[in-house]
KEBA-177702 format. One record per residue (C-alpha): residue number from 1; x negated, y, z negated. Coordinates in nm, 3 decimals. Layout:
! KEBA-177702
[NUM; [X; Y; Z]] ...
***
This chain:
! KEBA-177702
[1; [0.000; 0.000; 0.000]] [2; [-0.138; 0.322; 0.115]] [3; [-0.033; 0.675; -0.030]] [4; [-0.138; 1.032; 0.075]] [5; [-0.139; 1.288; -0.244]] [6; [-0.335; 1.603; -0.298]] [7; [-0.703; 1.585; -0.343]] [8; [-0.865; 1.653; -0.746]] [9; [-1.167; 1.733; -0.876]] [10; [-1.312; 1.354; -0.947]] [11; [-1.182; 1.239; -0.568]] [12; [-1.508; 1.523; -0.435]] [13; [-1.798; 1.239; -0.443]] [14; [-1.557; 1.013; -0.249]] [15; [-1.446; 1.249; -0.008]] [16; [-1.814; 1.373; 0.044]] [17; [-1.943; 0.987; 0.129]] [18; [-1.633; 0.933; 0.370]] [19; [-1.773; 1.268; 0.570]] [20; [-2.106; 1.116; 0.561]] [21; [-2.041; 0.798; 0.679]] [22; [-1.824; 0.948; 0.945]] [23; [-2.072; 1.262; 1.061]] [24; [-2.376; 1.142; 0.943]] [25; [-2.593; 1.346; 0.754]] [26; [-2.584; 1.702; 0.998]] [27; [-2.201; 1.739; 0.956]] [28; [-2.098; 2.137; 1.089]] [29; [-1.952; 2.194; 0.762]] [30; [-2.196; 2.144; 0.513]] [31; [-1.960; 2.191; 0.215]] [32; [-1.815; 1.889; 0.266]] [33; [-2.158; 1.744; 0.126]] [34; [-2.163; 2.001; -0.184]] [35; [-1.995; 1.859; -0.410]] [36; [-1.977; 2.184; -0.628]] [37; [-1.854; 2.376; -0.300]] [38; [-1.614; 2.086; -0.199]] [39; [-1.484; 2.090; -0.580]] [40; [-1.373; 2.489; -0.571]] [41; [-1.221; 2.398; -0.181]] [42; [-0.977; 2.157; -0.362]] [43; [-0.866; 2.443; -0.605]] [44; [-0.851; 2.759; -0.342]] [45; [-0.469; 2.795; -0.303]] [46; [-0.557; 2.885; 0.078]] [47; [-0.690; 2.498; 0.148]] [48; [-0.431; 2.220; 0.096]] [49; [-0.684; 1.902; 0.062]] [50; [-0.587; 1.558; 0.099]] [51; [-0.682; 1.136; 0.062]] [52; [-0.494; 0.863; 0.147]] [53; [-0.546; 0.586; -0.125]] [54; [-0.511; 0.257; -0.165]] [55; [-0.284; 0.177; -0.427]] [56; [-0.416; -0.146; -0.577]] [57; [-0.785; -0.096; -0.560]] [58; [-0.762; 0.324; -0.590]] [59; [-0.996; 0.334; -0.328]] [60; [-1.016; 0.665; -0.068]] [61; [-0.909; 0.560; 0.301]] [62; [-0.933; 0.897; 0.426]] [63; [-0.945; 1.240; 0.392]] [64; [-0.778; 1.549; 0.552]] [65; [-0.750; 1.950; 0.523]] [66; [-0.525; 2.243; 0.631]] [67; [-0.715; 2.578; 0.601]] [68; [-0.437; 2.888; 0.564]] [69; [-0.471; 3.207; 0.704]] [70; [-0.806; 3.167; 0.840]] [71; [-0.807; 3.496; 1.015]] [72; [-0.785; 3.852; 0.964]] [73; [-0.466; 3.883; 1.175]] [74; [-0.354; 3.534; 1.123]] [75; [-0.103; 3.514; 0.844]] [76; [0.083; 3.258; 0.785]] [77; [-0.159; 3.052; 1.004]] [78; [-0.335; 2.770; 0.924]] [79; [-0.602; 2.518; 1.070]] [80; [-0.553; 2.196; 1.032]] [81; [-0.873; 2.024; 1.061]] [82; [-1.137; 1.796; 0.860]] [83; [-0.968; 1.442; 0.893]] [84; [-1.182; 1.154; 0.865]] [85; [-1.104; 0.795; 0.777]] [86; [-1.376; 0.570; 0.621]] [87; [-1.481; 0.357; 0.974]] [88; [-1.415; 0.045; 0.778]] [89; [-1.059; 0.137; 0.719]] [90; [-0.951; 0.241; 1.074]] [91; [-0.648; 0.072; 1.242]] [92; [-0.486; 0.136; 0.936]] [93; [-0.268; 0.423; 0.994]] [94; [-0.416; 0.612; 0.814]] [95; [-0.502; 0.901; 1.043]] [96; [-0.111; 0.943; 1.075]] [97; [-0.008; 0.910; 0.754]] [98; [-0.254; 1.184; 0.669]] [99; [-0.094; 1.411; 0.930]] [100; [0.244; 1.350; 0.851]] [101; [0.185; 1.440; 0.490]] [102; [-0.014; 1.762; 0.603]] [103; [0.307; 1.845; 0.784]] [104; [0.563; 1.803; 0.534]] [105; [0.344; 2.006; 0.279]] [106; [0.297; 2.312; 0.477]] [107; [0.589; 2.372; 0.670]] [108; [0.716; 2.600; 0.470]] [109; [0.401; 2.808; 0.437]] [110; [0.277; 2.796; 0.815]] [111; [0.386; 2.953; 1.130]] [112; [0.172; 2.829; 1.345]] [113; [-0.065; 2.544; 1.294]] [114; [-0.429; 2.502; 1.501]] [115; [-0.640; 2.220; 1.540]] [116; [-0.983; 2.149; 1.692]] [117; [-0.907; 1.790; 1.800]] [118; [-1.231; 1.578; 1.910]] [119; [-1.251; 1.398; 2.222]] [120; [-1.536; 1.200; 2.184]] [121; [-1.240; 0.892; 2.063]] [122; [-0.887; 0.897; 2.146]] [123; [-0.761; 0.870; 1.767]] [124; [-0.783; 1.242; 1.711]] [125; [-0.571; 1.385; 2.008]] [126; [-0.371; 1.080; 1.998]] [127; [-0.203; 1.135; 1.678]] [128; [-0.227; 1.551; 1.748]] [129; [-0.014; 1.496; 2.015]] [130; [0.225; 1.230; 1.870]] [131; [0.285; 1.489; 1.573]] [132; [0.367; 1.776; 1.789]] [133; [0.070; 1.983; 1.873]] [134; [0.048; 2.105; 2.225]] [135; [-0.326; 2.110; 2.420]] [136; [-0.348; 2.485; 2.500]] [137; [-0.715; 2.507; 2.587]] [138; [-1.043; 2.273; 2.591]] [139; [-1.386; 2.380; 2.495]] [140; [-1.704; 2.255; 2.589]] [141; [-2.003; 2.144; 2.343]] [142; [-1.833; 2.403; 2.041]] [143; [-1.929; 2.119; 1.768]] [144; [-2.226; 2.063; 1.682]] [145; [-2.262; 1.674; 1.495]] [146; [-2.542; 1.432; 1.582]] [147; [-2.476; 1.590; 1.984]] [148; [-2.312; 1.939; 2.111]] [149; [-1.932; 1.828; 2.111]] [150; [-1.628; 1.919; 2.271]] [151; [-1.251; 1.983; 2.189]] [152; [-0.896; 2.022; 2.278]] [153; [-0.745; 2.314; 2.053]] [154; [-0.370; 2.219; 1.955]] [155; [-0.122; 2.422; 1.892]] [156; [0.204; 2.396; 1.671]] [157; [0.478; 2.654; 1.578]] [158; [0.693; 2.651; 1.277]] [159; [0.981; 2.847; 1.166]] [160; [1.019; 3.204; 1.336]] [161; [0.677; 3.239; 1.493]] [162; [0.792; 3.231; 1.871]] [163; [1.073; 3.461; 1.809]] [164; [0.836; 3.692; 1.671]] [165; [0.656; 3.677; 1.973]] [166; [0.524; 3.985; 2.174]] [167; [0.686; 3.943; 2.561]] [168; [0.467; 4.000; 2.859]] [169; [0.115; 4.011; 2.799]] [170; [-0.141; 4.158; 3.071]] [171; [-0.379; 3.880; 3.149]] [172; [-0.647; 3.926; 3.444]] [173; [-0.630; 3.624; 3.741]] [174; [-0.934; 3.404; 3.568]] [175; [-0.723; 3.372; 3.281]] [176; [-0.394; 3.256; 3.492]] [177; [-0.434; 2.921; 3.555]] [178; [-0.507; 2.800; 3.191]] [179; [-0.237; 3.036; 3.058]] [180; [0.030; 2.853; 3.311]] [181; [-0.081; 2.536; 3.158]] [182; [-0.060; 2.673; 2.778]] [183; [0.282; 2.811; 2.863]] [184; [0.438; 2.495; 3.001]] [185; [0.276; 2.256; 2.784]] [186; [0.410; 2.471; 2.442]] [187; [0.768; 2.445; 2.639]] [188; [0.768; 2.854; 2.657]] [189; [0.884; 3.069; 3.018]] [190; [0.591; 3.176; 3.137]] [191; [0.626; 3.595; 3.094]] [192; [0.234; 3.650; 3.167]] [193; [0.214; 3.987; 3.393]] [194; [-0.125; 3.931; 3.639]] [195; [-0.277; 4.229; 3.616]] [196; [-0.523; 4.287; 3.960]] [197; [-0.613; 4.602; 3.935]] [198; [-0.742; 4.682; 3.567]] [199; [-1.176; 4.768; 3.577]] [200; [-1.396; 4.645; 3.358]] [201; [-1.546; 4.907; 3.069]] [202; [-1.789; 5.071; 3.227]] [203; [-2.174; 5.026; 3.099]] [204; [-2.353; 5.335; 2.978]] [205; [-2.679; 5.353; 2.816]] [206; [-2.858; 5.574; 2.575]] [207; [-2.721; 5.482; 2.254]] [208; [-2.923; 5.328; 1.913]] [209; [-2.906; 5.018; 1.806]] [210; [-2.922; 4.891; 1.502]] [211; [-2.768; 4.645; 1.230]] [212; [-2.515; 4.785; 1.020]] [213; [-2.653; 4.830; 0.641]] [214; [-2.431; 4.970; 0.362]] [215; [-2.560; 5.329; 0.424]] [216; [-2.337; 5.333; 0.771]] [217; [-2.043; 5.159; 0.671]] [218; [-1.864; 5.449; 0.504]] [219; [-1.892; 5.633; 0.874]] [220; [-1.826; 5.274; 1.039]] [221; [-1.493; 5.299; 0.849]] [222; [-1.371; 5.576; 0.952]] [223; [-1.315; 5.512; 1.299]] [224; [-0.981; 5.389; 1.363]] [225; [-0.979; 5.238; 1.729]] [226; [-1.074; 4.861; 1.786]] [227; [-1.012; 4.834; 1.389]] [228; [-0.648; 4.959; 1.316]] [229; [-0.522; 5.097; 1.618]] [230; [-0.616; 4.936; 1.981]] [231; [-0.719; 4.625; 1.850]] [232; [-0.864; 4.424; 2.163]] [233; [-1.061; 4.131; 1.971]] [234; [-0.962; 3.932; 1.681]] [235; [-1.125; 3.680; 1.442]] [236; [-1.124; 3.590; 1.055]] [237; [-1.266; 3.885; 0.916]] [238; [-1.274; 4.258; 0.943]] [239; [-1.497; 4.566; 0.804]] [240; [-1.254; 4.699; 0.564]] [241; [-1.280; 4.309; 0.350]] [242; [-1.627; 4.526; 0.215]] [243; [-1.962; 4.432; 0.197]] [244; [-1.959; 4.195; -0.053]] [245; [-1.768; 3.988; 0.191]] [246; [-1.970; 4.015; 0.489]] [247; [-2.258; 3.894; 0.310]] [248; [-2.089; 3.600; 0.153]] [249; [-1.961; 3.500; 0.493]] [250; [-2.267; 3.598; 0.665]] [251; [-2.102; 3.777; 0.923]] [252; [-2.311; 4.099; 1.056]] [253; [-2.291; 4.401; 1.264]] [254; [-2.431; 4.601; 1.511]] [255; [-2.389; 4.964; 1.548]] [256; [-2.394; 5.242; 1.829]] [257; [-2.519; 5.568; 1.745]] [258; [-2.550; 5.878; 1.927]] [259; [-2.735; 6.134; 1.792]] [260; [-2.770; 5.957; 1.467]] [261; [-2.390; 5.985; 1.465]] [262; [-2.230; 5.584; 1.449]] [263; [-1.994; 5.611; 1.757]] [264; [-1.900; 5.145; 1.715]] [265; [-1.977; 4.834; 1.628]] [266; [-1.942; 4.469; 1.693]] [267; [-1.897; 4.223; 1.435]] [268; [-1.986; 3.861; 1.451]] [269; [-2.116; 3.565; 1.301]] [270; [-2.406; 3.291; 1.331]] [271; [-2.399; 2.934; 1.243]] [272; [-2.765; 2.834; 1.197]] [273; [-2.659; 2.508; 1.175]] [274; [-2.427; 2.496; 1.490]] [275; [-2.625; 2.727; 1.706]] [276; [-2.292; 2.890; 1.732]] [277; [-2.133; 3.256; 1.723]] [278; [-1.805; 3.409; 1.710]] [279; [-1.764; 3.796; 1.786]] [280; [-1.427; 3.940; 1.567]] [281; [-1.471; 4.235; 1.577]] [282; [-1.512; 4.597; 1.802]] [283; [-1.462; 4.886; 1.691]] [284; [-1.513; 5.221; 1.924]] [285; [-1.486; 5.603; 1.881]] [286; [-1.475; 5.592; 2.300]] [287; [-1.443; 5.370; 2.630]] [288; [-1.803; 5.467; 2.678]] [289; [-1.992; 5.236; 2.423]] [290; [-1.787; 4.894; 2.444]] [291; [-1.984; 4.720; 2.713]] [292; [-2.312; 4.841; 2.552]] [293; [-2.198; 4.736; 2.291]] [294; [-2.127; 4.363; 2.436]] [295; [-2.385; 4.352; 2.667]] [296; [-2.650; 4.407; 2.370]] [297; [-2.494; 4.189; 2.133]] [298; [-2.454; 3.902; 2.367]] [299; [-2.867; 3.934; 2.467]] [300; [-2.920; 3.936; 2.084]] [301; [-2.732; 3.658; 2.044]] [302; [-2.904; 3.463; 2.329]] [303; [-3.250; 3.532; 2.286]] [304; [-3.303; 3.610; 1.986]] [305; [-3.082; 3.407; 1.786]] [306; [-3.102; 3.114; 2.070]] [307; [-2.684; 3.139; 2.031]] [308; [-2.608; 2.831; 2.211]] [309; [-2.191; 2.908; 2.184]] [310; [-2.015; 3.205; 2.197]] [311; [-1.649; 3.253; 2.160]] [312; [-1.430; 3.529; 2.122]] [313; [-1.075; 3.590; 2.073]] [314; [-0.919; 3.871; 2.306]] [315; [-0.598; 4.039; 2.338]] [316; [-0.390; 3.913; 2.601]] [317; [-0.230; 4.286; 2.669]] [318; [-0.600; 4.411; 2.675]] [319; [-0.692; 4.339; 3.063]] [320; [-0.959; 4.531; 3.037]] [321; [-1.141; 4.350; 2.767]] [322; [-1.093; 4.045; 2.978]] [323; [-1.235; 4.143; 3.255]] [324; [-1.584; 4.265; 3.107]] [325; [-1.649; 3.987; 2.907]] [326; [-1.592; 3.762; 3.271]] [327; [-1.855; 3.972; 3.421]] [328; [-2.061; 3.912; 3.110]] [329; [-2.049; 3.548; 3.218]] [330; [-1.736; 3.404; 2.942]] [331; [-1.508; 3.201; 3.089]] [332; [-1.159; 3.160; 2.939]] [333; [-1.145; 2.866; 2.765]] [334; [-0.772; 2.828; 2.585]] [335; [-0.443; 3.078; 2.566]] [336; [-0.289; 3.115; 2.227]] [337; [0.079; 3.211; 2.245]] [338; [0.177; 3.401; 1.930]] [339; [-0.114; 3.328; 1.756]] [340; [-0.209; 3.732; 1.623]] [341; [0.004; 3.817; 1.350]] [342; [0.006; 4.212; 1.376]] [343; [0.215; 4.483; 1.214]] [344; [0.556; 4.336; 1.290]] [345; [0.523; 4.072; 1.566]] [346; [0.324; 3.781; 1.688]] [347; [0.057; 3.856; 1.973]] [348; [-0.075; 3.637; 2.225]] [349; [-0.471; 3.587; 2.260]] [350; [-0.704; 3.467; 2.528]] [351; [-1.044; 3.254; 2.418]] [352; [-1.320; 3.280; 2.589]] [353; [-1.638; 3.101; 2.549]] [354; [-2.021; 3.180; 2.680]] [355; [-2.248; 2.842; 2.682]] [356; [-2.575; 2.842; 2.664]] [357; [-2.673; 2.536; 2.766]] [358; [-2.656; 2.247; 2.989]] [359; [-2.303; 2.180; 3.089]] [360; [-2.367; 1.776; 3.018]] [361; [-2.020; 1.679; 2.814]] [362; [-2.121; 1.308; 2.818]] [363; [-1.849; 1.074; 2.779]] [364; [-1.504; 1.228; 2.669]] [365; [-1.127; 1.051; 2.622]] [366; [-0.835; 1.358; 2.728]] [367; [-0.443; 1.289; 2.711]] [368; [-0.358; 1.381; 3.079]] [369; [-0.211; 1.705; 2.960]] [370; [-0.579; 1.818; 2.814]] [371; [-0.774; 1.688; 3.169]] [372; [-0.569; 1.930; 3.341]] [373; [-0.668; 2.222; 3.086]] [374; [-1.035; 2.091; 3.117]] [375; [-1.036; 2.064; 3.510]] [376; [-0.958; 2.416; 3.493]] [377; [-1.187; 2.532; 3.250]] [378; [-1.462; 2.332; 3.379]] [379; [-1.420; 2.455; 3.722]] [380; [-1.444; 2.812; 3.599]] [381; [-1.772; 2.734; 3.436]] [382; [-1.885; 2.593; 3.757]] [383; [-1.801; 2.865; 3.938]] [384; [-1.958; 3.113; 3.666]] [385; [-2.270; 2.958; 3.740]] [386; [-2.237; 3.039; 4.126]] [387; [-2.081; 3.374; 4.153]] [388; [-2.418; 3.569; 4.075]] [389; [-2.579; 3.410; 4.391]] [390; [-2.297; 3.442; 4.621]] [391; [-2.213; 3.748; 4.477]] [392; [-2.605; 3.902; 4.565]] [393; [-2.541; 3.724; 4.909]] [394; [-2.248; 3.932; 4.950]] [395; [-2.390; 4.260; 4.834]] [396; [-2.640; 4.202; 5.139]] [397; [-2.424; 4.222; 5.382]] [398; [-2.201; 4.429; 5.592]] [399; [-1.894; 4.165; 5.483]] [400; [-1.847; 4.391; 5.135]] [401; [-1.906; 4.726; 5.313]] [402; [-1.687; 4.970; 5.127]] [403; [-1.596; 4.712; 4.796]] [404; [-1.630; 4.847; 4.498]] [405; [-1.793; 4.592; 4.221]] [406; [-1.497; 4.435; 4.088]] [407; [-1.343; 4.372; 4.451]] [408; [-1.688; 4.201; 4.547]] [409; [-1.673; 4.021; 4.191]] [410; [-1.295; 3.881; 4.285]] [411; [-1.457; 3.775; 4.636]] [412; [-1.722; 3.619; 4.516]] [413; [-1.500; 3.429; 4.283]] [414; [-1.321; 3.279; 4.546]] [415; [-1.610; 3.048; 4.668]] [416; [-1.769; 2.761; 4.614]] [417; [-2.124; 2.644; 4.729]] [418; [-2.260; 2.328; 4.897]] [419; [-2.548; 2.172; 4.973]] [420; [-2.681; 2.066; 5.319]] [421; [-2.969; 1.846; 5.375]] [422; [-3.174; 1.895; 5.674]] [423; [-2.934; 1.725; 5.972]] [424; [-2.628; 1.739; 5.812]] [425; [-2.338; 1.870; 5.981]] [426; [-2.119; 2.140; 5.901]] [427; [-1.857; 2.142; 6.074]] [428; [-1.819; 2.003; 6.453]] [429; [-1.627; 2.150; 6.797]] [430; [-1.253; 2.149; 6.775]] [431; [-1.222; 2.061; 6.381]] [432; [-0.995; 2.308; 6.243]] [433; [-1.096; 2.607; 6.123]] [434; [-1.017; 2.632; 5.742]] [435; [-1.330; 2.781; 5.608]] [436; [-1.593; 3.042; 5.630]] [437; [-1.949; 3.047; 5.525]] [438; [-2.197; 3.288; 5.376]] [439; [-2.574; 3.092; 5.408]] [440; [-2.703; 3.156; 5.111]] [441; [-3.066; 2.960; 5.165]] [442; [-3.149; 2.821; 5.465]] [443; [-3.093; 2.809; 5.794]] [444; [-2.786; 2.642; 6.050]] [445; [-2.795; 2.621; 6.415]] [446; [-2.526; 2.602; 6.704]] [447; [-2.485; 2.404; 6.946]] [448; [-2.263; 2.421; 7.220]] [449; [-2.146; 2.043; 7.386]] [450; [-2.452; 1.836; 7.548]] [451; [-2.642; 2.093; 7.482]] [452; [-3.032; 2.012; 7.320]] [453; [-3.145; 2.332; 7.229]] [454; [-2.941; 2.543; 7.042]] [455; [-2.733; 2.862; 7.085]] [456; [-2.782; 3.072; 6.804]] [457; [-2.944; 3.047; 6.455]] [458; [-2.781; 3.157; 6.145]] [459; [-2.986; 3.248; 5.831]] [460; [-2.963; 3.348; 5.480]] [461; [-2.707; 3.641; 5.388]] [462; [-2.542; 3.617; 5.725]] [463; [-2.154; 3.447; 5.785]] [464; [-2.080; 3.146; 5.986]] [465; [-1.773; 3.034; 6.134]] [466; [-1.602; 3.347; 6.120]] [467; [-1.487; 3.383; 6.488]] [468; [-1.233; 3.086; 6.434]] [469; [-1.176; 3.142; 6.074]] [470; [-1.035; 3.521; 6.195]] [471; [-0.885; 3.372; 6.527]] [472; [-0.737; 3.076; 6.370]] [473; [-0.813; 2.821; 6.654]] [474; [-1.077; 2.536; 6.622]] [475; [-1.398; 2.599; 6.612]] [476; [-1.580; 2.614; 6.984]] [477; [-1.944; 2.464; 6.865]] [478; [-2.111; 2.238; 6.630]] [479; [-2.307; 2.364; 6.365]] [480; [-2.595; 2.177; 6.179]] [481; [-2.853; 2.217; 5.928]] [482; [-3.220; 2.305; 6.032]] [483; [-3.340; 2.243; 5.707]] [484; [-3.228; 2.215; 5.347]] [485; [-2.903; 2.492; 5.309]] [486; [-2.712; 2.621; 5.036]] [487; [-2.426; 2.774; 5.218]] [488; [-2.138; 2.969; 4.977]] [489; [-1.752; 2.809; 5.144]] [490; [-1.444; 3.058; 5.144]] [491; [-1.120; 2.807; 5.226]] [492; [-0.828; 2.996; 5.438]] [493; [-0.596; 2.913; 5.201]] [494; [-0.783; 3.099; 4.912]] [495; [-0.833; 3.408; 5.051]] [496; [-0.487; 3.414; 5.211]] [497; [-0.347; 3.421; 4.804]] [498; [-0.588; 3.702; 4.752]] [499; [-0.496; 3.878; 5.030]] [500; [-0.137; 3.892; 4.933]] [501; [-0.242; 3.968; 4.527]] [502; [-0.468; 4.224; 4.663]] [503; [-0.408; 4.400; 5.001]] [504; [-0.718; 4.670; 4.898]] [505; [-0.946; 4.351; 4.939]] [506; [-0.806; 4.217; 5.280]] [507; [-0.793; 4.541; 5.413]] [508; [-1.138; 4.582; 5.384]] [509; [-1.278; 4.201; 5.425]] [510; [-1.064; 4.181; 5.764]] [511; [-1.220; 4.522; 5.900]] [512; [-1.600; 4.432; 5.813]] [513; [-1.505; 4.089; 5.994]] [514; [-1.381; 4.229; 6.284]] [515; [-1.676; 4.465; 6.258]] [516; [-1.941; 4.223; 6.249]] [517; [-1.764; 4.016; 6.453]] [518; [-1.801; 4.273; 6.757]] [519; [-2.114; 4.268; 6.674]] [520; [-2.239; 3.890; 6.688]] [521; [-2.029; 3.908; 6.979]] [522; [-2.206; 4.163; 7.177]] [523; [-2.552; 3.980; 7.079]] [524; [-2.470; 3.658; 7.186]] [525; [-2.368; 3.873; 7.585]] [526; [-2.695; 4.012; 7.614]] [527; [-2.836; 3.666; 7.537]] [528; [-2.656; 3.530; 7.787]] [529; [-2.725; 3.796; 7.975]] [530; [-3.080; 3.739; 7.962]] [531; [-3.076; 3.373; 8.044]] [532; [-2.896; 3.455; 8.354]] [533; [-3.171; 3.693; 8.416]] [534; [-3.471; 3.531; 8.398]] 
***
């Protein structure tokens, strides 16, 4: 007989060797080891601790946790998190007795409920998803246990929490496609406006930096914007909690000044253990120092506190925000609907993530519901890693004559990039025409049919396959591979959606076609020309 009932002081030793024979002896949350740190959890009315027990040998089976209002503008949320079943006991049930009993416990406290659900076995998201949690986002290598590890964050609203819900948020096109899936999969009508148009802060230089000591934070504190009014990015703590708190939680902050005068800050925090950071907080007297403010913070953070996971929790009516922390490399990573408890309603967030490392998730169990969130958020990273090279292609040539950086940004987006070995083919005469090519590295050469030598050579930062691509018709000649080619691959279909989101773009990306396509045009006559000639 197995029964669930609220942790005590003598069940710490028990629930600290249950960690370590689950984690090992790294776990991310050391305090599970302390015994005198795990003791004071138990009896913090914010954590509701848990074992499940055998009743005839009083033996622990398993322990698990729900952490309450674990952010500054998160009442009445909680995390539930920390569950881990002796291995010699699994297959028991008790992993879903411990859930149920975390359920019935906090209902009446919670309004939402989060969880960090492993994916490294099926157990975790398994019973997540059996007890009602919905995937809403998937992040790569966050955990750090004997490897980087990654999750599926849950989701789970109780009471009045969607009611309370702010209607629709301003989200930026990178952060569509995992807020469809967040939407559907939490069973709410997708209200999301797609904002197209909204520039990233702009980056200015010039101002101090420095980390905030006690002599600043009286100044720090009286700037309103970012901290009561504005707010753009949440977390777990903010400036006004006082010094003493900020050093307890080890949280930090950078500071702006101009003139000696402190004009922001960024907060954030540092795992040493977990390589891992999470900015919560920016606070700015002006547009002008936000993206310095980032940009510097996320250097710091990468080489000098060799971060190697970033995440941050933005605003989803701050489109803005959004879009400079994409072209700071962050990739959206999970949408929380009516997550931000603020003044009188619930707020939606976006999380985005930076890695740092080697994409390498090694083997991974997902619920068919989470592989879709992780296709999508993987592909984004992928394409992260591409967009500076295709984008510097671009910038090259007369294709983004006339785009201003965030139109050549939403371009460059759009592609993906392949390899070609020396020989290979890219595309042959009369296949359709679906795609057009930037060469990137490299070199390709036309042929026309029967013909040995070919017609025209294409190199790096010129287009390929444009003629047809404009035209529509199959292509007239065969193109190969001279030698080893990266080429960057725009698909009709893709730019035909941006072209009706964005008629600025087309405008301009169909006239500097045409353009160069007159051009190539008028070279390849005179080369004919010439042969004629001689």
């Amino acid at each position: 007989m197995i029964v669930v009932r609220e942790a005590n002081r003598d069940d710490a030793p028990e629930i600290s060797r249950i960690f370590r024979a689950c984690y090992g002896k790294d776990y991310a949350y050391p305090q599970f080891y302390d015994l005198e740190l795990l003791t004071k959890m138990i009896y913090t009315d914010d954590t509701v601790i848990l074992v499940a027990e055998d009743e005839d040998t009083g033996e622990l089976l398993g322990t698990a946790s729900v952490i309450c209002q674990v952010g500054a503008n998160s009442d009445l949320t909680g995390e539930f998190g920390r569950l881990a079943v002796d291995p010699g006991k699994r297959n028991l049930g008790v992993g879903k007795l411990l859930m149920h009993e975390r359920l019935n416990r906090i209902r009446e406290r919670l309004e939402v409920g989060m969880m960090d659900a492993r994916v490294v076995h099926p157990y975790t998201l398994k019973i997540a998803e059996k007890s009602g949690f919905h995937p809403v986002g998937f992040e790569p290598l966050k955990m750090l246990i004997s490897g980087r590890e990654s999750i599926a964050l849950m989701i789970r609203y109780f009471g009045q929490a969607l009611s309370l819900r702010n209607n629709h948020p301003r989200i930026i096109p990178e952060v569509y496609p995992v807020a469809c899936l967040a939407f559907e999969n939490c069973g709410i009508k997708y209200d999301a406006i797609v904002d197209e148009f909204s520039s990233s802060y702009p980056m200015i230089e010039g101002y101090e930096l420095e980390e905030l000591t006690s002599e600043g934070y009286s100044s720090l504190l009286r700037i309103q914007r970012g901290r009561v009014s504005n707010r753009e990015i949440f977390g777990p703590l903010r400036l006004h909690y006082g010094v003493f708190k900020h050093k307890a939680t080890q949280s930090r902050y950078l500071i702006a000044k101009e003139d000696g005068r402190v004009v922001g800050a960024v907060g954030f925090t540092f795992d040493e253990i977990e390589k891992a950071s999470r900015i919560f907080e920016l606070i700015s007297l002006n547009d002008d120092v936000i993206r310095f403010l980032l940009t510097n913070l996320e250097r710091h953070l990468r080489e000098d506190y060799k971060a190697e996971f970033v995440e941050i929790d933005v605003s989803a009516y701050a489109p803005r925000m959004q879009r400079t922390l994409i072209e700071l490399n962050f990739v959206p990573v999970a949408y929380l609907p009516a997550w931000v408890f603020h003044d009188v309603e619930r707020l939606d967030a976006v999380r985005m993530a930076r890695i740092n490392v080697p994409l390498d998730l090694g083997e991974i169990h997902l619920s068919e519901k989470v592989q879709k969130i992780a296709d999508v958020v993987m592909k984004a990273f992928r394409q992260k890693d591409i967009v500076p090279e295709v984008l510097d292609a671009l910038e090259m040539m007369d294709l983004l004559k006339g785009c201003s950086k965030e139109q050549a940004h939403r371009l460059a987006c759009l592609c993906s990039v392949r390899q070609l070995d020396e020989g290979a083919v890219l595309f042959e005469r009369d296949q359709d025409a679906t795609e057009m090519y930037v060469i990137l590295a490299g070199e390709i050469e036309v042929y026309m049919p029967h013909s040995e030598e070919p017609i025209a050579s294409v190199k790096a930062g010129e287009c390929l396959g444009e003629i047809s691509f404009l035209t529509r018709k199959k292509h007239s000649a065969s193109a190969i591979a001279s030698k080893h080619t990266r080429v960057a691959v725009l698909t009709n279909d893709e730019l035909n959606q941006l072209v009706r989101q964005r008629t600025d773009i087309g405008l301009l990306l169909y006239r500097n076609l045409a353009h160069g396509l007159g051009e190539k045009l008028q070279r390849q006559d005179l080369v004919v020309s010439e042969k004629k000639e001689s």
